[in-house]
N, C-alpha and C positions, 0 to 999 in steps of 0.2 A: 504493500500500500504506500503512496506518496506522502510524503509530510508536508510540513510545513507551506515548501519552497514551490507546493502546488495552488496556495494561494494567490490572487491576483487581484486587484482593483476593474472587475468591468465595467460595473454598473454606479455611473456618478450621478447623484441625485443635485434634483434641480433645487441651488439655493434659496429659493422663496415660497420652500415648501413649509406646510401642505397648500395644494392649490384650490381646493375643495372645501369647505367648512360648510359645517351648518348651519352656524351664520350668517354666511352670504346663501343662503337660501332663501329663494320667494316665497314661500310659505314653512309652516312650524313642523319640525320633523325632528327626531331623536339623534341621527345621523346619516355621513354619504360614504359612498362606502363603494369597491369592487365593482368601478366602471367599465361595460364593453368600450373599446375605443375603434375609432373608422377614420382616414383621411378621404373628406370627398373630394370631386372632381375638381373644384374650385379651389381648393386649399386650405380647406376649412375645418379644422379636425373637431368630430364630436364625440362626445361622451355621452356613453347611456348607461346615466348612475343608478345604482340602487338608492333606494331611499327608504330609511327603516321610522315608521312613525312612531307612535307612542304606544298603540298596542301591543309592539313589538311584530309587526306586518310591514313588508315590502312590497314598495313598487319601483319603477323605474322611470327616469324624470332624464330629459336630454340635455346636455349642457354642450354650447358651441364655444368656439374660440380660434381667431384670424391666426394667431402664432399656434397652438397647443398649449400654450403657459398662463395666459393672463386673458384678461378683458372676456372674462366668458359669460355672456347671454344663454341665461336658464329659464329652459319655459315655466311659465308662471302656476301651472298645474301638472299632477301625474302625465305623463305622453303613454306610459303605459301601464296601465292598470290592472290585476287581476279583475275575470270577465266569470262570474259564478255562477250564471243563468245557464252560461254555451260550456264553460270549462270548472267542474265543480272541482279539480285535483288543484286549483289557486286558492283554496277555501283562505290559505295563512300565509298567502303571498307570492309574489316571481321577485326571483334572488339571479345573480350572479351571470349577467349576459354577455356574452361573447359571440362579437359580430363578423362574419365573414362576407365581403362582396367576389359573389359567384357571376362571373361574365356571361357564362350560358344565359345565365337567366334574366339577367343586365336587372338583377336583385341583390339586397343584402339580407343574410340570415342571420336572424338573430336567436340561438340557442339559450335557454335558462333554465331553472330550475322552477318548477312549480312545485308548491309545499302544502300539503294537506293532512288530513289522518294518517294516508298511507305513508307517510314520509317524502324525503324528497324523491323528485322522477325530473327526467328531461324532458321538458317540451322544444318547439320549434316554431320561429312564425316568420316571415320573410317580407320584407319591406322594400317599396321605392323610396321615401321620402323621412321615413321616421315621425310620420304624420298618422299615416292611414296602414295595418297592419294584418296583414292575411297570417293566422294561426291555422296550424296543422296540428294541435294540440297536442297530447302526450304519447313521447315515438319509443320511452325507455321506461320501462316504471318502476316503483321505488325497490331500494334504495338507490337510486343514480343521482350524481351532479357529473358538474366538472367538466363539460361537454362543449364539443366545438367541431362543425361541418367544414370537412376542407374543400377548398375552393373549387374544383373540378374531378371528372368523372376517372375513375381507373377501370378499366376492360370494362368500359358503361357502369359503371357501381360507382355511386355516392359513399362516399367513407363517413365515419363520424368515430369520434374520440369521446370517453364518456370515463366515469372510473363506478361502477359498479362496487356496492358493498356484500359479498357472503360473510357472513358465520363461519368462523371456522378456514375462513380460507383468505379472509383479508384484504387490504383494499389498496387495488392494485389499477395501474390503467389499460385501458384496453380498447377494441376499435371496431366498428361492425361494419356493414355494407347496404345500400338498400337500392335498388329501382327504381322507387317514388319518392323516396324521404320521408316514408309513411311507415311502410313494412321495412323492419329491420333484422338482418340474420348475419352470417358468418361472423360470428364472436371471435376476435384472436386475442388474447391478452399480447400485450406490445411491448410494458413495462414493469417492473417487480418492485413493489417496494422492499426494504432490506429489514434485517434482522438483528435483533442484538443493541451492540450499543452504536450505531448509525445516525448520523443526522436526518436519515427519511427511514427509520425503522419502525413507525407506529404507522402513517400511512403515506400515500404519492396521490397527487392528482395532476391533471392537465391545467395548467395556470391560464396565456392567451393562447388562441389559435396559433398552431404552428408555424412556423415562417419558412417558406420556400426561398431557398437558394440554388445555385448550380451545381451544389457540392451535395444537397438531399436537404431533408425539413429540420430547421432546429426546431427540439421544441425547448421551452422553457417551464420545468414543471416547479411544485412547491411539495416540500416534501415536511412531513412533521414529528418530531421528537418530545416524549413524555420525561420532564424531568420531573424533582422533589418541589418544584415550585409551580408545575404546568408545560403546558405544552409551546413547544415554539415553532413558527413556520418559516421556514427558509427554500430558498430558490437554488433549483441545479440545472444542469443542463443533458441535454442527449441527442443524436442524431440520425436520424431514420432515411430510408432509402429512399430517390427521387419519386418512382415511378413506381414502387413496390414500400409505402409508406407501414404495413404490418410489420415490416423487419426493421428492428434496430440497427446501429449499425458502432454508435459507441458510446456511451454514458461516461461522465464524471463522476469522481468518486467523493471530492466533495461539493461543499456548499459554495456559491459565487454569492451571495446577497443574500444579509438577513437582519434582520430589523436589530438599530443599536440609535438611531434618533430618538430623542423624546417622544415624538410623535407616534413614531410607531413602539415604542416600549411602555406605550402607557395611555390607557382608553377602555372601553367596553370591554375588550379582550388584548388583553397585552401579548405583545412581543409578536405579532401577523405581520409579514408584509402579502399581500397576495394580489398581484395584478391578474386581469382579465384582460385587456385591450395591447397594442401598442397601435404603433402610425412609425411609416417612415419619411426621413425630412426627402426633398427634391436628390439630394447626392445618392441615394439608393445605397447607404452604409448607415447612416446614423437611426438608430434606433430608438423611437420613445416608450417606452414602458409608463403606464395608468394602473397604480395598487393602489389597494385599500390599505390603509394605517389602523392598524391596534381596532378595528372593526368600528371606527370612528368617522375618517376623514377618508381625504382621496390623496397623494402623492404624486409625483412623477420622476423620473431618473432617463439618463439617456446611457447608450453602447455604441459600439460597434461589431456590428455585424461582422467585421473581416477580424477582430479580435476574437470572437466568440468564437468561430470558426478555426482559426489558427488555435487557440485558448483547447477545443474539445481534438484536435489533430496531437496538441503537448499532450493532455491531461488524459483523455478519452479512453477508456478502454472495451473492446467486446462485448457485446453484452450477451450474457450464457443465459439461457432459456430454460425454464423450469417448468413443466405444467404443472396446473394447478388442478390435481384432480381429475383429471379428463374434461374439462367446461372450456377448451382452446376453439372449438369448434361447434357450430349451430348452422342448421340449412338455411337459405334464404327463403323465403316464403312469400 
């Protein structure tokens, strides 16, 4: 295993963080928190925050802004709301959206979590505007979060990244395939969380949508460790194949980012950093990452992509495949 000198400085947070309060919120809410993020065509980056009220229920509220950083225009009420008449599995809210624009369908999909009795499940609903919002309702059911549609089709199959929770067998990420984006099958588990005394040994999930490069998808996942004081969440890295995204191809062995600001070491839930979103600037290298803080605020940090890259090429190694049980595989349907 690497020491130390495997550490490195990727991810530099933006000095005038956090950029999100609830404060500067148009209307009265508990906190914002674990924004999808989208660069539109115009160069306008938006955020679609969760927003946790006072019941302790989430909705999702847009926030825009000309740079990424500042002067952000939030619409003055929810943009999206749990809908309990058409989708009874929102009964306790939509959490945690992460936004992919799909060319094909010259749509953006916005994946989340809907929260009810059954526990969380993944939904799906697909927008032009972030105005008007066509739901496909619940495509994963509980226990699922963590979920994120990649951008186009492999051998005509829709992928989707999701982290599923068994009993007994832990909570690990994994990836399925569908036809419609309705029906979902071919189950592959893709990533393992680890064991023992690991900084992702309790559990892993998919953090933002994956990011396609020439080199294969990085993704950026957060991984969580139970200590004497709670649990902490920190960010690693992994890299999966262009064309054939079920296969890993090399994982880090440690942590690149994890919360030591005040902001995120102190709030609702201490010690989280956990994006959903990023946006890339015009150079097609610099990367913005949008976390949730301490399940408080919203953040932001910027990368580079060709470090990340270089960074998982030093650090990276194989990643060994364990089934879990025989549940690697499900027919399409």
């Amino acid at each position: 295993m690497a020491g130390n000198d495997e550490f490195e400085v990727l991810f530099h947070r933006y000095e005038r963080n956090p950029i999100l309060t609830r404060e500067m919120w148009p209307y009265p809410c508990n906190s914002v928190l674990n924004p999808g993020a989208i660069r539109l065509a115009d160069g306008t980056t938006l955020l679609l925050c969760r927003v946790e009220d006072f019941r302790g229920h989430s909705h999702l509220t847009v926030a825009r802004s000309a740079d990424g950083r500042g002067g952000w225009e939030i619409d003055r009420e929810p943009s999206f709301a749990p809908d309990l008449e058409q989708f009874p599995e929102e009964l306790w809210g939509v959490e945690d959206p992460r936004i992919s624009y799909i060319p094909e369908l010259e749509k953006y999909s916005v994946v989340y979590v809907a929260y009810s009795r059954g526990g969380p499940a993944v939904s799906l609903a697909l927008t032009e505007d972030f105005r008007h919002y066509e739901r496909l309702g619940l495509v994963l059911p509980p226990e699922n979060k963590d979920a994120a549609l990649l951008p186009r089709r492999f051998d005509g199959l829709w992928m989707l990244i999701h982290r599923p929770v068994m009993p007994g067998l832990g909570q690990h990420i994994w990836i399925s395939s569908s036809k419609d984006l309705i029906h979902w099958g071919h189950h592959h588990l893709i990533l393992e969380a680890r064991y023992g005394g690991w900084w992702d040994a309790d559990k892993i999930g998919l953090s933002p949508p994956m990011i396609e490069t020439p080199e294969g998808w990085i993704m950026i996942y957060h991984g969580v460790r139970v200590t004497a004081s709670g649990r902490i969440y920190r960010l690693g890295l992994a890299l999966f194949d262009l064309e054939d995204p079920t296969k890993a191809l090399l994982r880090g062995d440690s942590w690149v980012f994890g919360p030591s600001a005040t902001y995120e070491r102190e709030g609702d839930v201490p010690n989280v950093v956990f994006p959903c979103g990023y946006t890339i600037d015009d150079d097609g290298d610099t990367l913005n990452i949008y976390y949730g803080v301490a399940d408080t605020a919203i953040a932001m940090a910027h990368a580079s992509i060709t470090d990340i890259l270089h960074w998982l090429k030093r650090h990276g190694r194989p990643v060994e495949h364990t089934p879990v049980s025989g549940w690697e595989t499900r027919p399409l349907t």
